[in-house]
N, C-alpha and C positions, 0 to 999 in steps of 0.2 A: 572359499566362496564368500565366505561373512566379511574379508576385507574389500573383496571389489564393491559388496553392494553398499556395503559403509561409504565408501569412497563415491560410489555414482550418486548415491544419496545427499552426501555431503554436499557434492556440487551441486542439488539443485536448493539446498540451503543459503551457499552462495551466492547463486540467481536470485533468490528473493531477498537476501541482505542487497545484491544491487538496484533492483526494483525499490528495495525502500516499503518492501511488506515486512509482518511479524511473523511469519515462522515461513517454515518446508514441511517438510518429510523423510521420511524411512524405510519403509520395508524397499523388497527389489522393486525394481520398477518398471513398468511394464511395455515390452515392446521397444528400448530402450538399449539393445547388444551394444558394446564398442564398434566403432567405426563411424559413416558419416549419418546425418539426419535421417528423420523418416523420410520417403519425399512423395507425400501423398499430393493430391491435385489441391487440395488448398493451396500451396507452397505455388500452383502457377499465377503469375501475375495478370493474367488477365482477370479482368472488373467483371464483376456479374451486373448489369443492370442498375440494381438499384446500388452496389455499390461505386457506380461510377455516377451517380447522381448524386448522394449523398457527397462525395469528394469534389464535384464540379460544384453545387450548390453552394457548398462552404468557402470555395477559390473564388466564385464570383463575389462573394459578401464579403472577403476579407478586401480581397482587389477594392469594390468599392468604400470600406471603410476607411483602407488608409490613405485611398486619395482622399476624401473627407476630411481626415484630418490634417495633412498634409495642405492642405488650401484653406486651411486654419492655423496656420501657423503655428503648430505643436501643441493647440490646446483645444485638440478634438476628439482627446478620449470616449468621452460620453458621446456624440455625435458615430466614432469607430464602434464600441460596444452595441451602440443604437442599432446599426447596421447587421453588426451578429446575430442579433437577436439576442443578446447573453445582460444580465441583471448583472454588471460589474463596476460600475462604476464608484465612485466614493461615495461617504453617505453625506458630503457637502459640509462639515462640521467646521469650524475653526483653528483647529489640532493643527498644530504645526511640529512637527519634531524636531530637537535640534542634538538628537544622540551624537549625529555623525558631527566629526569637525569638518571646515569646510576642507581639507587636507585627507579624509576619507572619504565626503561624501561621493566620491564620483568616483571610487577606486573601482574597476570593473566595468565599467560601461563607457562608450566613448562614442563617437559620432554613429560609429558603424558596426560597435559591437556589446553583445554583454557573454560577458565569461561566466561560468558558475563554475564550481567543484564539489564531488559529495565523496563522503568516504561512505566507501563499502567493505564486503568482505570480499575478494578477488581470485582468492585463491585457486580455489578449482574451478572456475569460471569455463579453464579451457576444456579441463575434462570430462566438463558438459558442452561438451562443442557447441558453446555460446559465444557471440564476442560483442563489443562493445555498440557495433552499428546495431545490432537488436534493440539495444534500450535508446537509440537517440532518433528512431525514425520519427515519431512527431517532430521535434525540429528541424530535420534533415526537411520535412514537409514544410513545414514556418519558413526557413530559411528560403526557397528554392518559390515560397509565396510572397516575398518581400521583405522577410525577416518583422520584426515589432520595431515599426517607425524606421525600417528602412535598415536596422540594425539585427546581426548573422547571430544566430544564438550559439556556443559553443560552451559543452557540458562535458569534461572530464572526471575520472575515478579514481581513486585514490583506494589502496587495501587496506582494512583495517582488521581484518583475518578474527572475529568477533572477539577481538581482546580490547579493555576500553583502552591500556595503557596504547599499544598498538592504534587502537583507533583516534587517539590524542594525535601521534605521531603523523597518520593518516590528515588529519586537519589541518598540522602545522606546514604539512606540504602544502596543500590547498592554499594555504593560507599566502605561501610563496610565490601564486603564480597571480597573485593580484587580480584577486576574482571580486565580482560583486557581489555575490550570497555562498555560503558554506550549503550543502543538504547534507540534511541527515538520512541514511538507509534503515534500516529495521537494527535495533538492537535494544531491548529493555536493560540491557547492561553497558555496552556501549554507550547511548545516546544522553547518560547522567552527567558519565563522566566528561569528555567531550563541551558538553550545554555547562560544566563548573569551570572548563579550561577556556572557553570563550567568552563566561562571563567574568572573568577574574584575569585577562589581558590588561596591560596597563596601556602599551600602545598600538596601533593597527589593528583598532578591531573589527570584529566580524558580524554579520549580520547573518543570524544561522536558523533556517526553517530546517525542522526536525520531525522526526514520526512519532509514533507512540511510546511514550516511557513515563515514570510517576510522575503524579504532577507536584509542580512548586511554585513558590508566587516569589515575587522579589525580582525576577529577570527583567532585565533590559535589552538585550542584545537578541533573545534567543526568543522563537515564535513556534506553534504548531498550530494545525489545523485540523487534529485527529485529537480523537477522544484518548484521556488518561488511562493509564495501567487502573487506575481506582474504578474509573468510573464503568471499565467493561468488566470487572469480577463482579461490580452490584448487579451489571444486567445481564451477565451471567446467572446470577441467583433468581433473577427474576424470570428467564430463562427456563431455568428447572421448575418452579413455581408453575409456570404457565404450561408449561408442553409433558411436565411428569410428577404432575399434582398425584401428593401423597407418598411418591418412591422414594424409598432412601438415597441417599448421594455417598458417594465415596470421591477423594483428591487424591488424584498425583499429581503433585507441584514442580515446578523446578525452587531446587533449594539455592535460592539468591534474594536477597536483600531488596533488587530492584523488583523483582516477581510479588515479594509478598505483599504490599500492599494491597495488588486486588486480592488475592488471596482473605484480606482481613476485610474489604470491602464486599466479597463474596459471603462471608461469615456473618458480617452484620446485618445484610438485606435478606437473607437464609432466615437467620431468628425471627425479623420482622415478618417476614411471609410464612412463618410454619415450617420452612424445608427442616427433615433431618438429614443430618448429616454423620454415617456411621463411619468415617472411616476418612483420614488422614495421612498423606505421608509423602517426605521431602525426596526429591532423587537427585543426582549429581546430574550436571551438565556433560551431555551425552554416554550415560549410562548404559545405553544399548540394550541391557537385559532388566526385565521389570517382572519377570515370573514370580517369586516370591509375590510382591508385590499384589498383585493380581489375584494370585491364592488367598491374600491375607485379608483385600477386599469382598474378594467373594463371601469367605467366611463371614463376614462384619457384615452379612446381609444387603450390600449392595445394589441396588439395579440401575444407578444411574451412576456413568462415571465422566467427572469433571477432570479431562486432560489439560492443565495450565500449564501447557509447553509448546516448544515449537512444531513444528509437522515434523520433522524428520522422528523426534520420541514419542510423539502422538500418534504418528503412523504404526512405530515399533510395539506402542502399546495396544490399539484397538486387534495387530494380527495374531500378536503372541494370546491375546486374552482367547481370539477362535480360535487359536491351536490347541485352547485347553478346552473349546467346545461349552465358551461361555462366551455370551453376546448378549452385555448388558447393554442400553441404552447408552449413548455417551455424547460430550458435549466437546466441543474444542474448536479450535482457528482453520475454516475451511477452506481449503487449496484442493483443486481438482490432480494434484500429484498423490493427494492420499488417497480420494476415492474412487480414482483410476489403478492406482496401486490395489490395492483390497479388492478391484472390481464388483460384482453381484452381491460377494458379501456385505457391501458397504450400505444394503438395501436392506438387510434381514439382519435385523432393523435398520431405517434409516439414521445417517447422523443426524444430528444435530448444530448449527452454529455460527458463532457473531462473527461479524468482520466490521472494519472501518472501511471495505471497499466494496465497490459493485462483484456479484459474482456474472463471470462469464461463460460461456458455453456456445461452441461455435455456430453458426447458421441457429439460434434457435431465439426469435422475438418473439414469442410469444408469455402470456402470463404477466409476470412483474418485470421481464428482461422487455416489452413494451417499453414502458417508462421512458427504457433511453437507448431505444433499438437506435434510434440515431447514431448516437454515440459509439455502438459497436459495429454499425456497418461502414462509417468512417476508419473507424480502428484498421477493420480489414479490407478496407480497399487503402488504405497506405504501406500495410504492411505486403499487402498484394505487388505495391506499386516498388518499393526502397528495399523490402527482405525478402522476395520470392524468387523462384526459379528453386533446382536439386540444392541449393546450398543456405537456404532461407529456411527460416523456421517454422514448425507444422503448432499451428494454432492451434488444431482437435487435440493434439495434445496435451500434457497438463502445464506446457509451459505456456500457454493461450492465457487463463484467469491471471498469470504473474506481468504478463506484459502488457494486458489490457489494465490492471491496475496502475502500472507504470506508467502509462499512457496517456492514462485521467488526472493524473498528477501532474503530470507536466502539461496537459490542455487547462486545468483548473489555474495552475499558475501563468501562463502566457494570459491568460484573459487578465490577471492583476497587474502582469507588465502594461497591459492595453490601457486598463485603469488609472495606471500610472502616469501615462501619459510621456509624447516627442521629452520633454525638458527631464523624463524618471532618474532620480538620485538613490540613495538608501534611505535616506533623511522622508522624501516624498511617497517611496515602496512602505515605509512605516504608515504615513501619512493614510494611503489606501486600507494598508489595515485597520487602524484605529476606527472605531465604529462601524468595521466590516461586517452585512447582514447580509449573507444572499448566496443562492443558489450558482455556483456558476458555470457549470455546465449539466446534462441533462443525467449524467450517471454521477455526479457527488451530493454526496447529503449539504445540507447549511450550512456555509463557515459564520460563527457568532463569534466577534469579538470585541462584544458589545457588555458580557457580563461583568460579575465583578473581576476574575482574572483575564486581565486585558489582553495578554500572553498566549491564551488558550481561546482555540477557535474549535473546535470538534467537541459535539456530546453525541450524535445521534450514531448509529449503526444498523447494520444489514443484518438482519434475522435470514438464517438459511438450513436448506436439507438438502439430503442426496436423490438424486434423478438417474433415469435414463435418459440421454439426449435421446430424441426418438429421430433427428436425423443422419446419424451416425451409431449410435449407440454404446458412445463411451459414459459412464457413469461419470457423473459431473455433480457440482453443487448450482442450487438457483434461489434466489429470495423468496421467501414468504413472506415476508414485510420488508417494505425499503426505505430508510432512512428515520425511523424511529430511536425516541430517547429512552420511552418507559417498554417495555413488552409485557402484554398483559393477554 
């Protein structure tokens, strides 16, 4: 039994390396047997009201945006954005870039198309009866609304099975089908290595948006938009600080090189705020068993425990610790795979925890999911429209928060293509970013890439805890604060 649920587990690690999130989870998982989908009535495609307003709303405003620009002769970005309603435009500056040669700059994109590729991890993709139209309905939507300046957006996967050497390999595929941007999926070990291979090509290079991994300065080629491995261990520490003023902390890390740095960034902002810290200790990449562990925290007077790993050993650690009938406070990367996994327990006490993405939870706007109930009743009247029916995926689910994530990623990014502008090269997609400031869509924090690393666009993150959805009642995560840098 412990290998099938490793194995179900794995794959929904998978799915979030394809999304382009930082972790999964672990224990069994719920509701979740071998065979086909759940196939609740979310999964039917008909529109509820308002999210068939929400989806017409948006058709009518792209429709007229890109006639707009189109009767401008390809220089009606801001006039297209105007029309959205979306802050995306450039910030008008001077910048020109001249990274790409002109023998690059337009590798990828052509009258009628732009290509992208990301490596992910692939592997058990199938044995999560997931497939690839899951993660591309936003474009399947774009395309089918005129595509960006008239142009079909087409995004393939590449396996990189979380090995960076493997994920290198994964790139140089990409790199073979003549795309105009690399993505990077989730991998704080991955995404180093990969971001050294692309910045140390000598010819055909690459233009590579990537997710969260430590940060570095010196890059040319390579861009993110999410906050640093650094900068979420400090505000994890501030974290504990704020929400478990006075309790002791205990770590279980993942022991890797790319991990420690917030690790030492957690450490630091810990001292500055007073947290102690009784208890330290490194584990292997997928360790499975953390009992010791857990006993040794205990002892070391723990009451807060800081999981810096992915969901699938975070999940394994918060069930194994209530199998020994200790439920200490804890802090970690929140996916509704874990505390749908854990269920009620996940409440007594609640978790705790940061994310660079919005948290999702199905049919429920209210609170701080307000903010950008827009943005998720869109989500699911596409997913309604392009992945429904018995063979489409069940949002209530916990694969709901991994694909709405997905989803905002790639809306946040088509609004920079918009930016970009009918004439967009790699040379000019730089151009948009360089003194990038703005909000741009209603569920992403600020991309700034205005400081002094030009490279880096994400500081701020999603403070969150565990719920009951009260319209269905699966135990979900929701924000308690949205889009903040400091958490106090």
């Amino acid at each position: 039994m412990r290998t099938n649920r490793r194995g179900r587990v794995r794959a929904c690690l998978i799915l979030a390396a394809l999304l382009g999130v930082s972790a999964c989870t672990g224990a069994k998982l719920p509701n979740q047997a071998a065979g086909k989908r759940s196939k609740l009535k979310t999964t039917d495609t008909t529109l509820t009201p308002a999210e068939a307003a929400a989806q017409a709303t948006t058709a009518s405003s792209i429709a007229a945006a890109q006639a707009a620009a189109a009767a401008k002769g390809g220089k009606g970005a801001a006039t297209q954005a105007a029309a959205l309603g979306k802050s995306v435009a450039s910030d008008g500056s001077n910048f020109h870039s001249t990274l790409f040669s002109d023998a690059e700059d337009r590798i990828g994109i052509t009258n009628n198309s732009i290509t992208m590729c990301a490596h992910a991890a692939l592997t058990y993709a199938a044995a999560f009866h997931t497939d690839v139209k899951d993660l591309n309905v936003f474009w399947s939507w774009v395309n089918d609304h005129g595509g960006i300046y008239g142009r079909k957006v087409t995004v393939t996967y590449e396996n990189d099975n979380y090995d960076p050497q493997t994920a290198i390999t994964a790139a140089s595929t990409c790199r073979d089908k003549n795309i105009f941007m690399l993505l990077g999926g989730i991998g704080f070990d991955q995404i180093p290595a990969v971001r050294d291979w692309v910045e140390n090509l000598t010819s055909k290079h690459l233009l590579y948006l990537y997710h969260t991994a430590n940060e570095t300065t010196g890059k040319r080629y390579s861009f993110t938009e999410l906050p640093t491995t650094q900068s979420m261990g400090k505000q994890f520490a501030q974290l504990a600080a704020a929400r478990y003023h006075g309790q002791a902390v205990g770590i279980l890390k993942r022991h890797s090189d790319n991990w420690e740095p917030g690790v030492t960034a957690f450490k630091a902002e810990a001292r500055r705020l007073g947290v102690k810290i009784v208890y330290e200790k490194a584990v292997e990449k997928n360790a499975a068993n953390y009992t010791q562990e857990l006993l040794d925290a205990k002892a070391a007077g723990a009451q807060v425990m800081w999981g810096w790993e992915n969901a699938l050993a975070a999940t394994e650690m918060v069930q194994q610790a209530k199998n020994q009938s200790w439920s200490p406070n804890w802090m970690l990367f929140p996916f509704n795979l874990t505390s749908q996994t854990i269920g009620d327990a996940a409440l007594a006490p609640k978790l705790s925890g940061l994310a660079m993405f919005p948290a999702f939870s199905y049919g429920d706007f209210s609170g701080e999911f307000a903010k950008y109930a827009d943005d998720m009743k869109e989500f699911q009247a596409q997913y309604a429209q392009y992945d429904g029916g018995n063979s489409g995926v069940d949002l209530h689910s916990f694969g709901g928060d991994l694909l709405f994530l997905n989803w905002t990623a790639q809306k946040a990014l088509y609004t920079q293509f918009l930016a970009c502008g009918q004439d967009c090269t790699r040379n000019k997609f730089i151009d948009v970013l360089h003194g990038y400031k703005k909000k741009p869509i209603s569920s992403s924090c600020f991309i700034d890439f205005t400081r002094p690393n030009t490279h880096l666009g994400g500081y701020a993150v999603n403070v969150m805890e565990t719920y009951k959805n009260p319209s269905d009642g699966k135990v979900n995560w929701r924000n308690t604060q949205t889009c903040v840098e400091t958490i106090g």
